[in-house]
N, C-alpha and C positions, 0 to 999 in steps of 0.2 A: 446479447451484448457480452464482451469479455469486461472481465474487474480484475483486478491487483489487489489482494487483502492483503495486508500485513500480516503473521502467525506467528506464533510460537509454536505451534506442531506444524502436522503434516493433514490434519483433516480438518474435514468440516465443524467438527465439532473443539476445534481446538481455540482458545483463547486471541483475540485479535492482536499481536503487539503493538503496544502503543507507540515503539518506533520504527520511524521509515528507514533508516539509512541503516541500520542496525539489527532491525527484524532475523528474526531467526530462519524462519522462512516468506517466501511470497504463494500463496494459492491464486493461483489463473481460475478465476470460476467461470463458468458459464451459466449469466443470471438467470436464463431460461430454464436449461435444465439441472443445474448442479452439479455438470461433468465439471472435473476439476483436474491441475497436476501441479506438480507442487516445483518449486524452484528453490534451491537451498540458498542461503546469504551468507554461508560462513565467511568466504572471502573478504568480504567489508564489515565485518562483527570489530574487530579490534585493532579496526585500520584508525591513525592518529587524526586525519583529516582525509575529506573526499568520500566519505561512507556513502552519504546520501546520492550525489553525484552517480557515484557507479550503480547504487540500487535505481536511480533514475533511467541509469543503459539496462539493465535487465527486464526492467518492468517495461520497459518500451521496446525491446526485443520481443519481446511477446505478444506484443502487436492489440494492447489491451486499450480497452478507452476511457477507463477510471480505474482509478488510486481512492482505494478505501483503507484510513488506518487514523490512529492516533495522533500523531504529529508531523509535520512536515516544516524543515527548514527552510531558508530562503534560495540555496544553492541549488537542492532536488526537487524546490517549486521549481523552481524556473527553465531547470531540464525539461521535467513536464510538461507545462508550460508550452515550451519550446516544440514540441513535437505533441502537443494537442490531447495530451492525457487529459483530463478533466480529474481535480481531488475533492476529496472526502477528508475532513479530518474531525476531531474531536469525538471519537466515536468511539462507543466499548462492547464490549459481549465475543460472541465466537463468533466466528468465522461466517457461517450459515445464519445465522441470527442477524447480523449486519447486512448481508446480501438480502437478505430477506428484507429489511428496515430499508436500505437502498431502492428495491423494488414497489414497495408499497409507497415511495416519493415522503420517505419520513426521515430523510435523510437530505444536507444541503449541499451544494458546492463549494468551494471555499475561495474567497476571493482574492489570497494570498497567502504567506505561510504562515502559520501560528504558533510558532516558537523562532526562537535565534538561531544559527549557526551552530554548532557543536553541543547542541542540547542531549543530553545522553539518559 
């Protein structure tokens, strides 16, 4: 299965960031094997509105079936949502650490977003 971590780096061992629309980077993992590539987020870091939204087109350009990160607003749940990404939220540690936690089923789905709008 492919996943969408949230990052603050570029590896595996990098720290999750806790935000979606905002994230520093995205890691495409593959929870099988831990092949991984990285997607940068600069373009939506310091955008005034719509961060999430467009992190929502990239993450689903990648053709992944889970969003694993910290927070997720109501706009890029619902992009999601919309094209059948399945999220993850409330979650912390690195990168590989979480993927890991995801696979051993100690992780849950979220049934909506768990933050408001413009949470930063």
């Amino acid at each position: 299965m492919k996943a969408a971590v949230s990052s603050s780096g570029k590896t595996l061992e990098s720290e999750l960031d806790p935000r979606f629309g905002r994230a520093s980077y995205f890691l495409i993992v593959d929870t099988e094997t831990f092949d991984f590539e990285v997607k940068p987020n600069d373009q939506n870091m310091n955008l005034p509105q719509g961060a999430g939204i467009q992190a929502g087109k990239i993450v689903a350009d990648c053709g992944v079936e889970v969003l694993i990160t910290g927070n997720c607003g109501p706009k890029a749940y619902n992009v999601l949502d919309a094209v059948g990404i399945k999220v993850v939220t409330g979650t912390n540690g690195t990168v590989r650490e979480v993927v890991e936690k995801f696979k051993n089923n100690a992780l849950q789905y979220s049934q909506g977003p768990n933050v408001e709008g413009h949470w930063v």
